[in-house]
C-alpha positions in Angstrom: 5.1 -0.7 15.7 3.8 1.9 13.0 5.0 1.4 9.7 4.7 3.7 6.5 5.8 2.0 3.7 4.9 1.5 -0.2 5.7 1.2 -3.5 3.3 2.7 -4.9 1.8 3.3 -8.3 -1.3 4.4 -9.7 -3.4 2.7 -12.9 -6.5 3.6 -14.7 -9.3 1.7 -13.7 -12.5 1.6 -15.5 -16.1 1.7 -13.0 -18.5 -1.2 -13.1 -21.6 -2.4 -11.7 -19.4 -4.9 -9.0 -17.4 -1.9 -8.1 -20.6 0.7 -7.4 -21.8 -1.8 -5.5 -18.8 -2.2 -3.1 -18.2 1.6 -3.4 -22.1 2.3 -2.6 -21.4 -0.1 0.1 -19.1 2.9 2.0 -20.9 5.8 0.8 -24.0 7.4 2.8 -25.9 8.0 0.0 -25.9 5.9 -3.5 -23.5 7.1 -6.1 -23.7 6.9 -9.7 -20.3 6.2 -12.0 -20.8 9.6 -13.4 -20.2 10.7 -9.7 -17.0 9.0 -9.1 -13.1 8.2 -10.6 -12.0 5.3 -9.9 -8.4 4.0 -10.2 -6.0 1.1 -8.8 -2.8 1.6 -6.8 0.3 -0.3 -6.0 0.4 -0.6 -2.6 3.1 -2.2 -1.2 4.7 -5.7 -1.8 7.1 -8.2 -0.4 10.4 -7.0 -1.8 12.8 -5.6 0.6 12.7 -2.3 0.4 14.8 1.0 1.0 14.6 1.0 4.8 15.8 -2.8 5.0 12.5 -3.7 5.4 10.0 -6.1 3.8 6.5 -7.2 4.2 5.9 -11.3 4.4 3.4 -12.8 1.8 0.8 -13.3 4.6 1.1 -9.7 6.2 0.2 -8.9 2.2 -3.0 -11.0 2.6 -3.6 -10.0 6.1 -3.4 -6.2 5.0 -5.7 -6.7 1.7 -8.6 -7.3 4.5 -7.5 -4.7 6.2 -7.4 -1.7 3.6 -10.5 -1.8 2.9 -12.4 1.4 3.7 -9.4 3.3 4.4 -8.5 7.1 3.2 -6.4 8.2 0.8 -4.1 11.2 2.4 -1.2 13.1 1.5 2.8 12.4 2.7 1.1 11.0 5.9 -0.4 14.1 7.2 -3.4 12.5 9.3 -5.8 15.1 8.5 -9.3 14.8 7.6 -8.8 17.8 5.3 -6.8 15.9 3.3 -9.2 13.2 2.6 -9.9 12.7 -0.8 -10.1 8.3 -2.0 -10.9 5.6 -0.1 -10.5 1.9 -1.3 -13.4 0.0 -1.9 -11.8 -3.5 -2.8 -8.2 -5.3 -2.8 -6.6 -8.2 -4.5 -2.9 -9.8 -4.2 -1.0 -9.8 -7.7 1.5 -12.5 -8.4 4.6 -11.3 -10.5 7.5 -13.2 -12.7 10.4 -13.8 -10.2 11.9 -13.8 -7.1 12.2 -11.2 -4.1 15.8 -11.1 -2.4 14.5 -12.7 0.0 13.9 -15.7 -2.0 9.8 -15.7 -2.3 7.5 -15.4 -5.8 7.3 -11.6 -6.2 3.9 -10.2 -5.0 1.9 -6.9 -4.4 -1.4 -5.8 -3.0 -3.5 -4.1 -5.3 -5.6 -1.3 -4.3 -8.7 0.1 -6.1 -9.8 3.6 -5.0 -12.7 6.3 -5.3 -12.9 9.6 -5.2 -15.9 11.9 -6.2 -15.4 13.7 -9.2 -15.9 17.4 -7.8 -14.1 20.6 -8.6 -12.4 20.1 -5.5 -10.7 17.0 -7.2 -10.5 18.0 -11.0 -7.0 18.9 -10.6 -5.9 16.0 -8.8 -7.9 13.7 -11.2 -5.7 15.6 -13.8 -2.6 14.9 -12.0 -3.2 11.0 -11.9 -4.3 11.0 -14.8 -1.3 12.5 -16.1 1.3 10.7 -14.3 2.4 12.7 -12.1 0.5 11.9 -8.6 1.4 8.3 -8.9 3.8 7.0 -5.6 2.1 5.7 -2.9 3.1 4.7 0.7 0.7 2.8 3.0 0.8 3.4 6.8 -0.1 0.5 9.1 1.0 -1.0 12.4 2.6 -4.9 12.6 2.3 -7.3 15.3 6.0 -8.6 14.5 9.3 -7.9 12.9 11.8 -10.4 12.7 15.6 -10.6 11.4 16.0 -12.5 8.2 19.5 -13.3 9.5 19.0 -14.8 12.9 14.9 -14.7 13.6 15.0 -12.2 16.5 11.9 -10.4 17.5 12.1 -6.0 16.9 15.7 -5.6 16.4 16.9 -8.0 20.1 20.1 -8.8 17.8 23.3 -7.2 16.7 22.8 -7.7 12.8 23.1 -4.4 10.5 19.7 -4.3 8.0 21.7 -3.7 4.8 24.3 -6.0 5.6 25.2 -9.7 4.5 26.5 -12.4 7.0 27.3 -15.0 5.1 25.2 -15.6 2.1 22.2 -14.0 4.2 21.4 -10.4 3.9 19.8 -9.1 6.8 16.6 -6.9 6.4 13.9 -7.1 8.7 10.9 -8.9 7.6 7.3 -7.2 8.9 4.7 -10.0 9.9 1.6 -10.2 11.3 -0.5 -6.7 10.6 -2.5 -5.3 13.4 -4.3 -2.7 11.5 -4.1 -0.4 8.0 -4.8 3.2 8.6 -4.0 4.5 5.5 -2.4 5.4 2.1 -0.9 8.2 0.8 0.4 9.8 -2.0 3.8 10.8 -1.3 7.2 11.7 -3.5 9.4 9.3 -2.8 8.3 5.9 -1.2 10.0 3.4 0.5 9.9 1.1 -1.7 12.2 1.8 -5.1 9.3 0.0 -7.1 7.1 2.8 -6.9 
Protein backbone atom coordinates (compact mmCIF):
# COMPACT_ATOMS: atom_id res chain seq x y z
CA UNK A 1 0.00 0.00 0.00
CA UNK A 2 1.21 3.66 -0.85
CA UNK A 3 0.97 6.01 1.79
CA UNK A 4 1.43 9.94 1.70
CA UNK A 5 1.49 11.22 4.93
CA UNK A 6 3.45 13.89 7.20
CA UNK A 7 3.53 16.33 9.54
CA UNK A 8 5.77 18.28 8.40
CA UNK A 9 7.82 21.34 9.33
CA UNK A 10 10.80 22.92 8.23
CA UNK A 11 13.89 24.33 10.57
CA UNK A 12 17.05 26.20 9.88
CA UNK A 13 19.95 24.09 9.76
CA UNK A 14 23.39 25.30 9.85
CA UNK A 15 26.18 23.29 7.11
CA UNK A 16 29.12 21.44 8.52
CA UNK A 17 32.01 19.45 7.68
CA UNK A 18 29.92 15.93 8.79
CA UNK A 19 27.05 17.12 6.64
CA UNK A 20 29.31 18.05 3.24
CA UNK A 21 30.57 14.96 3.61
CA UNK A 22 27.27 12.95 3.64
CA UNK A 23 25.86 15.45 1.14
CA UNK A 24 29.13 15.12 -1.20
CA UNK A 25 28.47 11.51 -0.70
CA UNK A 26 25.12 11.96 -3.27
CA UNK A 27 26.35 14.61 -5.33
CA UNK A 28 28.47 13.87 -8.72
CA UNK A 29 30.75 16.36 -8.18
CA UNK A 30 32.07 17.86 -4.68
CA UNK A 31 30.14 20.75 -3.28
CA UNK A 32 31.27 23.50 -1.24
CA UNK A 33 28.82 24.98 1.76
CA UNK A 34 28.75 28.20 -0.17
CA UNK A 35 27.05 25.96 -2.87
CA UNK A 36 24.33 24.51 -0.88
CA UNK A 37 21.18 25.45 1.92
CA UNK A 38 20.69 23.16 4.02
CA UNK A 39 17.68 22.76 6.37
CA UNK A 40 15.87 19.98 8.67
CA UNK A 41 12.25 18.91 8.18
CA UNK A 42 9.55 17.23 10.22
CA UNK A 43 8.75 14.33 8.53
CA UNK A 44 6.26 12.37 9.93
CA UNK A 45 5.78 10.72 13.44
CA UNK A 46 3.72 8.30 15.40
CA UNK A 47 0.72 10.25 16.33
CA UNK A 48 -2.51 9.26 14.78
CA UNK A 49 -3.17 11.48 12.33
CA UNK A 50 -6.10 13.06 10.23
CA UNK A 51 -6.82 10.07 8.00
CA UNK A 52 -7.04 7.71 11.18
CA UNK A 53 -3.80 6.66 10.53
CA UNK A 54 -0.50 6.29 12.41
CA UNK A 55 3.00 5.22 11.77
CA UNK A 56 4.51 2.51 14.58
CA UNK A 57 7.83 3.52 16.37
CA UNK A 58 9.72 0.88 14.27
CA UNK A 59 8.21 1.86 10.79
CA UNK A 60 9.81 5.46 12.11
CA UNK A 61 13.20 3.71 12.43
CA UNK A 62 12.74 1.55 9.51
CA UNK A 63 11.89 4.75 7.28
CA UNK A 64 14.91 6.97 8.72
CA UNK A 65 17.11 4.23 6.65
CA UNK A 66 15.00 4.55 4.08
CA UNK A 67 14.91 8.42 3.35
CA UNK A 68 17.98 8.78 2.68
CA UNK A 69 18.81 10.03 -0.76
CA UNK A 70 15.33 10.70 -1.63
CA UNK A 71 13.79 14.03 -3.52
CA UNK A 72 12.12 16.68 -2.27
CA UNK A 73 8.85 17.42 -4.62
CA UNK A 74 5.92 19.32 -4.57
CA UNK A 75 2.08 18.19 -3.36
CA UNK A 76 3.27 14.69 -4.66
CA UNK A 77 3.56 15.49 -8.33
CA UNK A 78 6.28 12.70 -9.24
CA UNK A 79 8.05 14.79 -11.59
CA UNK A 80 11.65 15.20 -12.01
CA UNK A 81 11.05 18.90 -12.84
CA UNK A 82 10.07 19.42 -9.59
CA UNK A 83 13.12 18.22 -7.97
CA UNK A 84 14.73 20.54 -5.93
CA UNK A 85 16.30 18.78 -2.00
CA UNK A 86 17.28 15.66 -1.35
CA UNK A 87 17.99 14.34 2.25
CA UNK A 88 21.36 13.57 3.10
CA UNK A 89 20.93 12.23 6.81
CA UNK A 90 17.97 11.31 9.37
CA UNK A 91 17.63 10.97 13.03
CA UNK A 92 14.51 9.89 15.35
CA UNK A 93 13.56 12.70 17.96
CA UNK A 94 11.96 11.71 21.20
CA UNK A 95 9.33 14.26 22.58
CA UNK A 96 7.58 15.00 26.20
CA UNK A 97 4.34 12.72 26.23
CA UNK A 98 2.21 10.31 24.98
CA UNK A 99 0.53 9.64 21.43
CA UNK A 100 -3.23 8.44 21.58
CA UNK A 101 -2.19 5.54 21.03
CA UNK A 102 -0.41 5.28 24.20
CA UNK A 103 3.49 5.34 23.03
CA UNK A 104 6.41 8.18 23.98
CA UNK A 105 5.81 10.76 21.25
CA UNK A 106 8.34 10.53 18.33
CA UNK A 107 9.32 12.02 14.87
CA UNK A 108 11.79 11.38 12.11
CA UNK A 109 13.94 14.18 11.46
CA UNK A 110 14.96 15.03 8.08
CA UNK A 111 17.97 17.08 6.95
CA UNK A 112 17.88 18.36 3.38
CA UNK A 113 19.99 20.09 0.50
CA UNK A 114 19.39 22.04 -2.17
CA UNK A 115 21.92 24.08 -4.30
CA UNK A 116 21.69 27.58 -3.86
CA UNK A 117 20.92 28.71 -7.58
CA UNK A 118 18.66 31.39 -8.92
CA UNK A 119 16.47 28.70 -9.72
CA UNK A 120 15.98 28.25 -5.88
CA UNK A 121 16.50 31.85 -4.44
CA UNK A 122 12.86 32.21 -4.14
CA UNK A 123 12.08 29.08 -2.56
CA UNK A 124 15.10 29.47 -0.19
CA UNK A 125 13.24 32.82 0.57
CA UNK A 126 10.03 31.07 1.17
CA UNK A 127 11.48 28.63 3.86
CA UNK A 128 13.31 30.87 5.13
CA UNK A 129 10.37 32.94 5.67
CA UNK A 130 7.98 30.50 6.96
CA UNK A 131 5.92 30.05 4.52
CA UNK A 132 7.01 26.70 2.53
CA UNK A 133 7.07 24.76 5.74
CA UNK A 134 4.42 21.51 5.64
CA UNK A 135 5.68 18.45 4.60
CA UNK A 136 4.11 15.06 3.69
CA UNK A 137 6.28 11.98 2.94
CA UNK A 138 5.13 9.36 0.40
CA UNK A 139 6.15 5.69 1.02
CA UNK A 140 4.73 2.21 0.69
CA UNK A 141 4.09 -0.22 4.10
CA UNK A 142 4.34 -3.85 4.27
CA UNK A 143 1.36 -3.80 6.94
CA UNK A 144 -1.56 -2.03 8.37
CA UNK A 145 -3.21 -3.23 11.26
CA UNK A 146 -6.51 -2.15 13.40
CA UNK A 147 -5.61 -0.71 16.78
CA UNK A 148 -9.06 -2.15 17.84
CA UNK A 149 -8.96 -5.79 16.92
CA UNK A 150 -5.37 -6.40 15.06
CA UNK A 151 -6.77 -7.25 11.61
CA UNK A 152 -4.54 -7.00 8.60
CA UNK A 153 -5.64 -3.92 5.69
CA UNK A 154 -8.96 -3.10 6.84
CA UNK A 155 -10.41 -7.41 7.01
CA UNK A 156 -12.70 -5.95 10.04
CA UNK A 157 -15.85 -3.98 10.46
CA UNK A 158 -14.32 -1.21 12.88
CA UNK A 159 -14.79 2.69 11.78
CA UNK A 160 -11.09 4.53 11.99
CA UNK A 161 -12.28 7.57 13.97
CA UNK A 162 -14.35 5.64 16.14
CA UNK A 163 -14.04 4.26 19.82
CA UNK A 164 -15.22 0.71 20.99
CA UNK A 165 -14.95 0.66 24.25
CA UNK A 166 -12.05 2.56 25.64
CA UNK A 167 -10.13 1.78 22.27
CA UNK A 168 -10.14 4.12 19.47
CA UNK A 169 -9.72 2.56 16.31
CA UNK A 170 -7.13 4.12 13.81
CA UNK A 171 -5.05 2.05 11.68
CA UNK A 172 -1.59 1.63 12.71
CA UNK A 173 1.06 1.49 9.51
CA UNK A 174 3.95 -1.10 10.09
CA UNK A 175 6.62 -2.45 8.48
CA UNK A 176 7.88 0.09 5.50
CA UNK A 177 8.82 -1.32 2.21
CA UNK A 178 10.29 1.72 0.64
CA UNK A 179 10.37 5.88 0.96
CA UNK A 180 9.98 7.56 -2.30
CA UNK A 181 9.67 10.82 -1.29
CA UNK A 182 8.77 14.17 0.50
CA UNK A 183 6.95 16.94 -0.44
CA UNK A 184 6.05 20.18 0.40
CA UNK A 185 2.42 20.40 0.45
CA UNK A 186 -0.48 22.87 2.14
CA UNK A 187 -2.13 20.94 4.27
CA UNK A 188 -0.57 17.53 5.57
CA UNK A 189 -2.00 14.75 7.09
CA UNK A 190 -0.86 15.06 10.01
CA UNK A 191 -2.36 18.31 12.13
CA UNK A 192 1.26 18.64 13.74
CA UNK A 193 2.62 20.09 10.68
Amino acid sequence: MDVKKQPGSVMGHQVSREDMDLINSLAKTALTPEQVYTFAVRLCDNEVDRDWERFDTSALTALSRLFIGKSGIFDHNWSAEGQTARIYRTELCREKGLTAAGEPCCYLKGYAYMLRSEKNSDLIQEIEGGIKKEVSVGCSMGRSVCSVCGAENGACSHVKGQVYGDKLCFTELREPLDAYEWSFVAVPAQPRA
